[in-house]
C-alpha positions in Angstrom: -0.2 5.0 23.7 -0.2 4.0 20.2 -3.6 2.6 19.1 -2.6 0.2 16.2 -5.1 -1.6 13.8 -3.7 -5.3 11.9 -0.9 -5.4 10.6 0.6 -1.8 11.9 4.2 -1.8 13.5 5.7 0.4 16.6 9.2 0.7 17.6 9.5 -0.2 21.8 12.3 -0.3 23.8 14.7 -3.6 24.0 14.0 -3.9 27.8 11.2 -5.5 30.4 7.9 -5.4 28.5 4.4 -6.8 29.5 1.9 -7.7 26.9 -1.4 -8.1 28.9 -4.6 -9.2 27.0 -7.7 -8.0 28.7 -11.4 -9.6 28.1 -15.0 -8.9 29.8 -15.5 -12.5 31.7 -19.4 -12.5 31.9 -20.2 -15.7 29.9 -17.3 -15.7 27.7 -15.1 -18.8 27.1 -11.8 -19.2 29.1 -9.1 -17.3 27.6 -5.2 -18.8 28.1 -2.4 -16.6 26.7 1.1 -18.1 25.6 4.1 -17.0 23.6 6.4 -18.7 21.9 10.2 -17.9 20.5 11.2 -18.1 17.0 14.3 -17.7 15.5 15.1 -16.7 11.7 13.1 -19.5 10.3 10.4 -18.7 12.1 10.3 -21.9 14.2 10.7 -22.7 18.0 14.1 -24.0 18.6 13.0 -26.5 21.0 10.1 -27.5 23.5 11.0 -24.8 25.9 10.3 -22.0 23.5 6.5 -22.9 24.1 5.3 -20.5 26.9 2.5 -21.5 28.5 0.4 -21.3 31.9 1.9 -25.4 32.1 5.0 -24.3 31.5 5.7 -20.5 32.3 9.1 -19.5 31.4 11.2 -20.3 28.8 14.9 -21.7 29.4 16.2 -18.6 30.0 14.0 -16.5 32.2 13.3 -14.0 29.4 9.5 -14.5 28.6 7.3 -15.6 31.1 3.6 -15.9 31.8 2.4 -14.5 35.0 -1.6 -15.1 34.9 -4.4 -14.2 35.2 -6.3 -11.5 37.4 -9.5 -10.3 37.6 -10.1 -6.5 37.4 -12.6 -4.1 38.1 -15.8 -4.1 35.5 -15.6 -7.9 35.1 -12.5 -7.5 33.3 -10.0 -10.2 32.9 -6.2 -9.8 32.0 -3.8 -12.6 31.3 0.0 -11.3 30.9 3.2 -12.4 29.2 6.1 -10.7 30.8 9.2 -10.7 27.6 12.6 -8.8 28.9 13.8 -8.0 24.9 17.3 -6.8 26.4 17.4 -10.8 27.6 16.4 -12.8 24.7 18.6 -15.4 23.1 20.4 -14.3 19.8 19.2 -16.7 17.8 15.8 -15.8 18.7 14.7 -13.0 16.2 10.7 -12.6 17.0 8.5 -13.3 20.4 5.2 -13.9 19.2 1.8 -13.7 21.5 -0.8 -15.8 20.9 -3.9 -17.4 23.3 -6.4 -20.4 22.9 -10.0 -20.3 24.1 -11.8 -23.5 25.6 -15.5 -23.7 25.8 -16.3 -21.7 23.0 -14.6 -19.7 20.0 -13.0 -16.2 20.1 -15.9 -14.5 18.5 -17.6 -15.3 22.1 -15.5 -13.2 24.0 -16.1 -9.6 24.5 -13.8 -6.7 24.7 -10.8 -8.2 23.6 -7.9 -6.3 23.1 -3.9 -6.9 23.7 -2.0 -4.4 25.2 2.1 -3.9 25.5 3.3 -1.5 28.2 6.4 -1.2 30.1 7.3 -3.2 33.3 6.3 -0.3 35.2 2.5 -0.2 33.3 3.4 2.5 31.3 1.3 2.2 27.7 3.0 1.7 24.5 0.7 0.4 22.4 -3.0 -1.3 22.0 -4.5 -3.8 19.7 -8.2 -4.1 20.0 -9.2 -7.6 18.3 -12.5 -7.2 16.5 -12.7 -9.7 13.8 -12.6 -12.8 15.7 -15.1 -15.1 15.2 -14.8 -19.3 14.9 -10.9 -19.3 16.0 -10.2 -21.4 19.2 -6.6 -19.9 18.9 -5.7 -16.7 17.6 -2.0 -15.4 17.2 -2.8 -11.3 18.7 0.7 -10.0 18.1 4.6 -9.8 17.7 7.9 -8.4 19.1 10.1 -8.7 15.9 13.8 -7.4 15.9 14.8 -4.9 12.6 17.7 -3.7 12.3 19.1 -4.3 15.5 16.2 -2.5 17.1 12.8 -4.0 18.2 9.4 -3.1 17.3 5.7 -5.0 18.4 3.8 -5.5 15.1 -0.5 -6.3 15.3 -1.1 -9.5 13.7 -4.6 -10.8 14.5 -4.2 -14.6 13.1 -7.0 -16.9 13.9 -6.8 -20.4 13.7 -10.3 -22.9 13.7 -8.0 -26.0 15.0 -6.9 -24.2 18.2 -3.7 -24.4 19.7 -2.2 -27.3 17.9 -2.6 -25.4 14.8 -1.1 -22.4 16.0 1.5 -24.6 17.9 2.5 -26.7 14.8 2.4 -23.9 12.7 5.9 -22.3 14.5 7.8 -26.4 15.0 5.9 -27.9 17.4 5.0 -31.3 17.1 1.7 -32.5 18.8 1.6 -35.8 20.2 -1.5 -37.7 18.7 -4.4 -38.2 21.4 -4.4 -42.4 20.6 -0.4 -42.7 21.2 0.9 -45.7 22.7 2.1 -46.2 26.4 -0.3 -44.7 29.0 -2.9 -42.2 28.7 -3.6 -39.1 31.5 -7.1 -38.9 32.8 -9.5 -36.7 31.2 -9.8 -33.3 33.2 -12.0 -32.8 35.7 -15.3 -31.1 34.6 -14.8 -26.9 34.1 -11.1 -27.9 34.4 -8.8 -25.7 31.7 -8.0 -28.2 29.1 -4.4 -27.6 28.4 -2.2 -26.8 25.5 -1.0 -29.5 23.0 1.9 -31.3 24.4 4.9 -30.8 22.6 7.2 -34.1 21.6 10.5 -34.6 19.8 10.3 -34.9 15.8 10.6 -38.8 14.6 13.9 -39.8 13.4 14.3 -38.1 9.7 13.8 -40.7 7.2 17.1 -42.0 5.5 15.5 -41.8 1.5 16.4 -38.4 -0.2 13.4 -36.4 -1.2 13.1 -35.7 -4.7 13.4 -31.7 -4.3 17.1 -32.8 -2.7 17.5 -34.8 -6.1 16.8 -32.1 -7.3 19.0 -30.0 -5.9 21.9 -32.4 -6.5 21.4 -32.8 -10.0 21.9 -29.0 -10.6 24.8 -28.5 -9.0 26.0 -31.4 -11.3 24.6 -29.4 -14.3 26.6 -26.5 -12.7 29.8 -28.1 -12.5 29.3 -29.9 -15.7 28.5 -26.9 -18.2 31.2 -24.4 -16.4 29.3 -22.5 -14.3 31.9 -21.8 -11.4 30.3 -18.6 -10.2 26.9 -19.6 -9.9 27.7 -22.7 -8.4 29.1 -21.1 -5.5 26.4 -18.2 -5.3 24.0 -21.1 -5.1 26.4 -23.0 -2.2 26.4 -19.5 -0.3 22.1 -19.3 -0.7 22.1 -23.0 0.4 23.8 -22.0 3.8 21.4 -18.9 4.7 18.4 -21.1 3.1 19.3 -23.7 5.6 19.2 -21.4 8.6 15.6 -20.5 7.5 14.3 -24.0 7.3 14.1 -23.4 3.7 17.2 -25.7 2.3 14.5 -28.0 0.4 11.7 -25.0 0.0 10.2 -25.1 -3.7 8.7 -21.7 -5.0 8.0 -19.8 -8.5 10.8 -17.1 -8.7 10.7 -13.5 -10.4 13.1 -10.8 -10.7 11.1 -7.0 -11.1 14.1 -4.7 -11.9 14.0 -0.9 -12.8 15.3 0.4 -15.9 14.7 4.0 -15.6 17.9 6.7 -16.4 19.4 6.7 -13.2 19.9 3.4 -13.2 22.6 3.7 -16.1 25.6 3.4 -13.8 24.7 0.8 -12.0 24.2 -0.9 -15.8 27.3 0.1 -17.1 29.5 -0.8 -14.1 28.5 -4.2 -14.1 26.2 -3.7 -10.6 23.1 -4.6 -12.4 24.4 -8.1 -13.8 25.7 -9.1 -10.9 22.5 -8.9 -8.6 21.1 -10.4 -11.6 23.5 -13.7 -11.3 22.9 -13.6 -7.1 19.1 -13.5 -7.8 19.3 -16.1 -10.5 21.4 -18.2 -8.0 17.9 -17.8 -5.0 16.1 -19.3 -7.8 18.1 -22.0 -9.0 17.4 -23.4 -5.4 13.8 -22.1 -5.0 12.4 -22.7 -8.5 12.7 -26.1 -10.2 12.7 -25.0 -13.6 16.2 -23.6 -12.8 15.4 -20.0 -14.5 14.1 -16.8 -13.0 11.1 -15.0 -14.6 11.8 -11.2 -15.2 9.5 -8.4 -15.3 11.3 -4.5 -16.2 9.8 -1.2 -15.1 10.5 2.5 -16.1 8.2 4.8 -17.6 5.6 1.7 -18.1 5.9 -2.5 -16.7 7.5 -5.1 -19.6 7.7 -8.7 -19.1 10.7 -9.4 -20.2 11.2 -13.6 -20.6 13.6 -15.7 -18.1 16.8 -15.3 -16.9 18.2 -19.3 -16.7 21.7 -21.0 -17.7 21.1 -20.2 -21.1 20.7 -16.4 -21.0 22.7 -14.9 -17.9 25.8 -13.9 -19.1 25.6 -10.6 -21.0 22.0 -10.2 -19.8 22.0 -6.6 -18.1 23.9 -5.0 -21.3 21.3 -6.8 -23.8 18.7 -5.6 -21.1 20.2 -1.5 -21.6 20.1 -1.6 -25.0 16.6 -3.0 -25.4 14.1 -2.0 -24.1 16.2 0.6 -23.0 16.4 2.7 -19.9 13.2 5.0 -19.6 12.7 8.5 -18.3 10.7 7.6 -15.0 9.9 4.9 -12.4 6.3 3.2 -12.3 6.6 0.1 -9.7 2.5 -0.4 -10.7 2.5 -0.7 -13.8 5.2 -3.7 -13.6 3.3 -5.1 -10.5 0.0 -5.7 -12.2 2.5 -7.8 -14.7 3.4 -10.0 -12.3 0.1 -10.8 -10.4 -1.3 -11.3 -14.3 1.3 -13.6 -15.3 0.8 -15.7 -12.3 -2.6 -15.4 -11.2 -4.4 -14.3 -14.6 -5.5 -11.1 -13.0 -3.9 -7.8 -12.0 -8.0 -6.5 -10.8 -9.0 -5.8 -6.9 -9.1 -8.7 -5.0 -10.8 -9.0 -1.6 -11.0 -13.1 -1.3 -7.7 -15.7 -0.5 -6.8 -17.3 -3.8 -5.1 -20.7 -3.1 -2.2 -22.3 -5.3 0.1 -25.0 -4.2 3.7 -23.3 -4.8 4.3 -19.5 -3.7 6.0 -17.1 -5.5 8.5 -14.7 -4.4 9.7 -11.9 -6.4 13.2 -9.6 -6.1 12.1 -6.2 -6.6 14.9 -3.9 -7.0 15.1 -0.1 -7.1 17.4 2.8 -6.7 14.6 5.4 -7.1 10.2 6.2 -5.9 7.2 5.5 -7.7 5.6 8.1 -10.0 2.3 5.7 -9.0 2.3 5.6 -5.1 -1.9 5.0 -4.8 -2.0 2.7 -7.8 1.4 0.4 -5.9 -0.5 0.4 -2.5 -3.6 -1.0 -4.1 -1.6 -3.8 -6.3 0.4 -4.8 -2.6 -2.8 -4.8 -1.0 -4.7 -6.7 -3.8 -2.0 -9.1 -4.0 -2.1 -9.9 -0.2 -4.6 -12.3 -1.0 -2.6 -13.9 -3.2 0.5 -16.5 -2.5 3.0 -13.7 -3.6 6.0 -12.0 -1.2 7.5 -9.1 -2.7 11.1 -8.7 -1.7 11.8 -5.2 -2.8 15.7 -4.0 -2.3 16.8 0.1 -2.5 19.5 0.8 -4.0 20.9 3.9 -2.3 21.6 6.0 0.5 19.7 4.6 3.3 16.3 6.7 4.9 16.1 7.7 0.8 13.0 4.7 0.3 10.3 6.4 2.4 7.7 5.0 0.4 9.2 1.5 0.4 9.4 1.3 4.1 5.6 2.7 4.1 4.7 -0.2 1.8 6.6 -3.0 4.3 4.3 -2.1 7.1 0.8 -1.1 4.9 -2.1 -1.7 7.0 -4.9 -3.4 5.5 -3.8 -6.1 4.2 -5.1 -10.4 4.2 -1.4 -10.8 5.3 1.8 -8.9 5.6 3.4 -9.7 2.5 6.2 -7.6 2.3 9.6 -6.4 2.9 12.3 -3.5 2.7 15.9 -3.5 2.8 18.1 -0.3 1.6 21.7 -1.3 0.7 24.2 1.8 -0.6 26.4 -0.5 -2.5 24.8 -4.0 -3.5 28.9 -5.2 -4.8 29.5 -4.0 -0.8 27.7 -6.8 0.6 29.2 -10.2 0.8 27.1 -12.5 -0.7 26.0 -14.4 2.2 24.8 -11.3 3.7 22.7 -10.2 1.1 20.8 -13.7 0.7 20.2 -13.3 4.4 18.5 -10.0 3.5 16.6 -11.7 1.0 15.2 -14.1 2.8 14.6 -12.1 6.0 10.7 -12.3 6.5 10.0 -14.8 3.6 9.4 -17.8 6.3 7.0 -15.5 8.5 4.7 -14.8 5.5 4.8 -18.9 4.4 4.0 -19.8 7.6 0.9 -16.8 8.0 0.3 -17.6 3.9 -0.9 -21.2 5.5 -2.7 -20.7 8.1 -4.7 -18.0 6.1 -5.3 -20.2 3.4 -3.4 -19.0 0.6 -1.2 -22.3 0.6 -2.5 -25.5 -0.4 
């Protein structure tokens, strides 16, 4: 069995899994486990992707909840039974959460979530250790990658119980003092259960200003002759909208490396046009329609914005000066970006709240000459509202160190992630935006809850 800590990953097999979290009973509060399925926004796609013990299967039979037994020692389990080789498509992660009543997490002893196979064969455990005032707590995650899934340790408490865990993944919680007729309080030592789930109100018909926004710069598009980009930012709108992210606001950066072996990419023309696609993400992202960049090679440079104004021609201007350098120090640009944003590129160990996020394109054909010095900066910055996005350029399994820093344990949140892609003109443009925006609406909705989102 593989004993995992927060935030570590493990590959399992797409077939009939059990997570099954265990608890010492003596005078701890009652424990209720629950799943819920999300799709690539990171949402449930309707009431029936809430699993709990008042409603124990979803639609399709493919994650249940089968209860609660006692077990020798005063041990407790409660078990969420999720057949991966059944899910729905458009369901990309099965996350495991639970909500105490009577007291908070920190009350109950010996917790610890465990996934094994349908025959109770052990895979891997998570013992939870940190809890303390949560009345919900997310424990863990089944997440598909690449076509394969894997069971990732989250350990994500929440103080306002199960709505806030509920509402956090699309649920909407119908207010206690709602009109029409009431149900009558539980009986005394009766579980209290889970937040009821309602239908959305109707969408209001006045257009928010960030659509306005939006609007008006596909005008400016149009209007100043910008053909190609218009159309990059039409194909980001449709992959955006799939996320729940069509209207999403958020400080963009591009971090691109100029060492040698980057030169062909450069000359080619490869370089300039993953510039433009990026430039496109922020057009819809960041309001001030440009793209801050940040250059790495033998040291960081911050290097100005990439906007209407300064896009065409950019990667040649960018060859010639600075220049491409002799080696490839993702550090040194890293601590650029946290100091242009957050003032401070030194160890951080408490959340730092701002109201917008910022997401940054960190592209690569090559490792890090600083591999201790990067793992500090990603796990500094996890405190921070910042996602790196980094992209290999390459032949894939040649970005050990990348994938290492996607799944780094020790970090506030998980606030990375890694895709490899041999030939970045080879992917339709579509395609690569989904890429981009693969886990970026996991970490918003984790960046909340932890506090890092205001």
């Amino acid at each position: 069995m593989a004993k995992i800590s927060k935030g570590g990953n493990t590959p399992v097999p797409t077939a009939e899994l059990r997570a099954v979290l265990t608890w010492r009973a003596a005078g701890a509060p009652d424990v209720d486990a629950s799943a819920l399925l999300l799709n690539a926004a990171g949402k449930v796609r309707t009431e029936a992707d809430f699993v709990f013990y008042n409603q124990p299967s979803d639609a399709t039979g493919a994650v249940r909840h089968e209860g609660k037994q006692p077990t020798a020692g005063g041990v407790v389990t409660d078990t969420i039974r999720v057949d991966l080789a059944a899910i729905p498509a458009d369901v990309e992660r099965v996350v495991i959460g639970a909500s105490a009543d009577g007291g908070s997490f920190g009350q109950v002893p010996g917790l610890a979530l465990h996934v094994v196979t349908a025959q109770g064969g052990p895979i891997a455990e998570f013992d939870i250790d940190e809890a303390s005032t949560e009345t919900a707590f997310l424990f863990g995650e089944f997440y598909l990658r690449n076509g394969a899934w894997k069971f990732r340790a989250v350990g994500q408490g929440y103080a306002s119980g199960l709505s806030g865990l509920a509402t956090d993944f699309g649920i909407e919680v119908a207010a206690d003092d709602a009109a029409g007729p009431q149900s009558a309080p539980p009986a005394p030592g009766a579980p209290v259960p889970p937040p009821r789930p309602t239908a959305p109100p109707p969408a209001a018909p006045a257009i928010s200003l960030k659509k306005r926004t939006l609007i008006d710069m596909e005008k400016r598009l149009a209007d100043e002759g910008h053909p190609q980009l218009l159309n990059l930012t039409k194909q980001a709108a449709v992959s955006l909208e799939k996320r729940g992210l069509g209207e999403h606001t958020a400080r963009v950066a591009l971090c691109l490396d100029i060492s040698y072996s980057m030169q062909s990419l450069f000359k080619k023309g490869k370089v300039q046009a993953l510039a433009e696609r990026v430039l496109s993400l922020g057009l819809r992202f960041d309001d001030n329609a440009a793209v801050d960049v940040f250059l790495f090679g033998s040291k960081g440079h911050v290097a100005g914005q990439l906007g209407l104004g300064q896009y065409n021609g950019w990667a040649e201007r960018i060859r010639r000066s600075p220049g491409l350098e002799g080696s490839t120090d993702y550090a040194g640009a890293m601590r650029l970006v946290r100091e242009h944003y957050f003032g401070s590129s030194a160890p951080r160990y408490q959340p730092l709240a701002n109201d917008l996020p910022v997401y940054v394109m960190f592209i690569t054909d090559g490792q890090t000459t600083s591999r201790e010095a990067t793992r500090e900066q990603i796990t500094y910055s996890s405190f921070e509202p910042i996602f790196w996005q980094f992209m290999g350029l390459g032949r894939p399994g040649g970005f050990s160190f990348l994938e290492e820093l996607d799944d780094l344990t020790g970090r506030y949140v998980d606030n990375a992630d890694f895709f490899s892609v041999q030939d970045p003109a080879n992917v339709p443009d579509g395609q690569l935006y989904e890429l981009m925006t693969n886990e970026y609406p996991t970490w918003l909705s984790r960046a909340r809850a932890q506090g890092l989102l205001i």
